[in-house]
FISE-778082 format. One record per residue (C-alpha): residue in one letter; x, y, z. Coordinates in steps of 0.5 Angstrom, whole numbers, plus 500, padded with zeros to 3 digits. Example, Ala and Ser with C-alpha at 12.3 -4.5 7.8 and 13.67 -1.06 7.14 Angstrom:
# residues 2
A525491516;S527498514;
This chain:
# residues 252
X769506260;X771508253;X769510246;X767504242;X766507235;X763513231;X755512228;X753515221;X747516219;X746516210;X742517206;X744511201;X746505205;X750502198;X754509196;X756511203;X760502205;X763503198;X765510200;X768508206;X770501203;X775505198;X778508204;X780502207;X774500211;X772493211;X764491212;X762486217;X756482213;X750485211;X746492214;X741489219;X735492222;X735494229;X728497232;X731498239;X735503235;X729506231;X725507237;X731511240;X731515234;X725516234;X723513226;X720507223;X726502222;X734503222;X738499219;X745498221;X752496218;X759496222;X765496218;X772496221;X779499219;X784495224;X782496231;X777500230;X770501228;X764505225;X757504225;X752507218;X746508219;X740508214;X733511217;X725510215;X723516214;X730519213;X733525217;X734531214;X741533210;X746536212;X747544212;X751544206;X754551209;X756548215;X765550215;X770546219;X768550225;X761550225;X758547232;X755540228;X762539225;X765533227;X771528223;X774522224;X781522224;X783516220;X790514219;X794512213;X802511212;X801514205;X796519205;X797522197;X795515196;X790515200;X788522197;X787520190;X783513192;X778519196;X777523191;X776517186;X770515190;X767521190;X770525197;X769533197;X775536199;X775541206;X783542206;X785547201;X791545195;X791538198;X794535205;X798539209;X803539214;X803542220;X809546223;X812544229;X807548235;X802544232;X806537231;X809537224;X803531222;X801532215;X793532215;X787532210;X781533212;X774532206;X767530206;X763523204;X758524199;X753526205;X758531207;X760527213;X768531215;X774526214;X781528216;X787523214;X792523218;X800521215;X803516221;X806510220;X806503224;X798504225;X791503222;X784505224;X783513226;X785516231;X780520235;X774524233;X774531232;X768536235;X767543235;X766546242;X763552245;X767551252;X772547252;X773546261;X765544260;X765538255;X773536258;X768536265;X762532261;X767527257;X770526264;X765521267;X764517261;X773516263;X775520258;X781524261;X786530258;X792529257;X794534251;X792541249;X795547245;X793552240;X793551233;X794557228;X798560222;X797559214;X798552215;X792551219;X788555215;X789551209;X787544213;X781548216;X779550210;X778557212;X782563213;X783565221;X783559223;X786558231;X782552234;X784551242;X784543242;X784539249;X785532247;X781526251;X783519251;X781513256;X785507257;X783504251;X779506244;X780512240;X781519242;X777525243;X778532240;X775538243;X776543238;X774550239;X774556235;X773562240;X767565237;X764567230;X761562226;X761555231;X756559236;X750559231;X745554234;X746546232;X739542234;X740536229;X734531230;X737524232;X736521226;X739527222;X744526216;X749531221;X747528228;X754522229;X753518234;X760516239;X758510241;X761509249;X761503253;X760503261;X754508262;X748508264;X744505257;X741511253;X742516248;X744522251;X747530248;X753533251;X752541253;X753543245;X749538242;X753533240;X749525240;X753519244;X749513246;X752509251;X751501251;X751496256;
C-alpha cells in the first residue's frame, strides 16, 4: 500500500493547470470526464487532469455543481489544512515564479530556515489561487513533493489509522520558535509532527497543534474546494474519512 497521489478540487480547471504548471508540474493530455468519479462525489460530472513533477503526481478535479469555497479564515493550523511539500533546488526562484502566478503567501517575510531541532530545511508555505496550501521545500538532487502535510487533532489515532493503509512512523518532533512561527504563519506556532511513509510514494505529515484554533469542526462535502483527496493504492476500493475528516480514496 501507498499513496499514489494527492487530488484537488478547483474551482477553474484552466487557471489552477497554469498555476501548478508555473510551479513546475507538467499536464498529461487533456482534463477528462470521469462518472465513476462524480457518483462518489455526489455531483453530475467531474472532470479530472493529472499532472506530474518527477516522480510524483496530483489529480485537479472540476465538478458540476461546484463544491463550496474554501474558508478563507482557515490559518495553517486549522484541521482542513492540508499542503503538498514540493521540492525545489532553488527556492528563491521558485518563489518569485509563484508569486508571478498568482500564489498567496501563508509564511511571513519570505522562505524560512528552520534551525537545527527542526532540520535546518528552508521552506515556504503559500496558497493557489483556490487557496489550497503549498509549501516549498530547499533540497537538492530531488523532484517531486515530498509528503503531505495535515493537521491532526490526535496524533496516536490517525498514526494507528494510516497504519493499515501501510503507512508507518519513522520520525517525529516537536517544531517551535520564531522561525516556525514565521513558516506558519501565525505567532505560537508549535506542531508535534509524526512523519508516516510506506516502502514507496510520498510521505505523510501528521501535524498537530495542541488545541486552539485546529479543533474547530471540519465537515467539507466531498466535492468541496477544501476537501483534498490522498489517493492509496491496496485497500478495499471507495471513499473513505480518517477520524478528523480528511477525504482518502483508495483505488484497486
Amino acid at each position: 500500500m501507498s499513496i499514489l497521489r494527492l487530488a484537488r478540487n478547483v474551482s477553474n480547471m484552466e487557471r489552477l493547470t497554469a498555476f501548478y504548471t508555473a510551479l513546475g508540474f507538467q499536464p498529461q493530455g487533456n482534463a477528462q470526464d470521469d462518472t465513476t468519479l462524480a457518483a462518489l462525489l455526489g455531483v453530475a460530472q467531474a472532470q479530472t487532469l493529472r499532472l506530474t513533477l518527477g516522480p510524483c503526481e496530483i489529480e485537479l478535479t472540476q465538478t458540476t455543481p461546484p463544491g463550496g469555497p474554501y474558508p478563507r479564515q482557515a490559518r495553517a493550523d486549522a484541521r482542513l489544512f492540508q499542503h503538498i511539500a514540493v521540492l525545489t533546488p532553488n527556492i528563491a526562484a521558485a518563489v518569485t515564479r509563484a508569486l508571478a502566478a498568482g500564489a498567496l503567501p501563508i509564511s511571513e517575510g519570505g522562505p524560512v530556515q528552520l534551525p537545527p531541532a527542526s532540520g535546518s530545511v528552508v521552506a515556504w508555505k503559500f496558497r493557489d489561487p483556490d487557496l489550497h496550501p503549498v509549501e516549498f521545500l530547499e533540497r537538492q538532487g530531488q523532484t517531486g513533493y515530498d509528503h503531505s502535510g495535515i493537521v491532526v487533532t490526535n496524533s496516536a489515532a490517525s498514526t494507528t489509522f494510516y497504519g493499515q493503509f501501510g503507512l508507518q512512523p519513522v520520525h517525529s518532533q516537536t517544531n517551535t520558535g520564531p522561525e516556525q512561527s514565521r513558516l506558519d504563519g501565525f505567532a505560537g506556532a508549535a506542531p508535534y509532527i509524526t512523519t508516516l511513509r510506506a516502502q514507496t510514494g510520498p510521505g505523510l505529515e501528521l501535524l498537530n497543534y495542541g488545541g486552539g484554533n485546529h479543533g474547530r469542526a471540519f465537515a467539507p462535502a466531498p466535492a468541496d474546494i477544501a476537501a483534498d483527496r490522498l489517493i492509496i493504492s491496496g485497500a478495499t476500493p471507495g471513499l473513505l474519512r480518517d477520524p478528523d475528516g480528511h477525504w482518502m480514496l483508495a483505488e484497486a
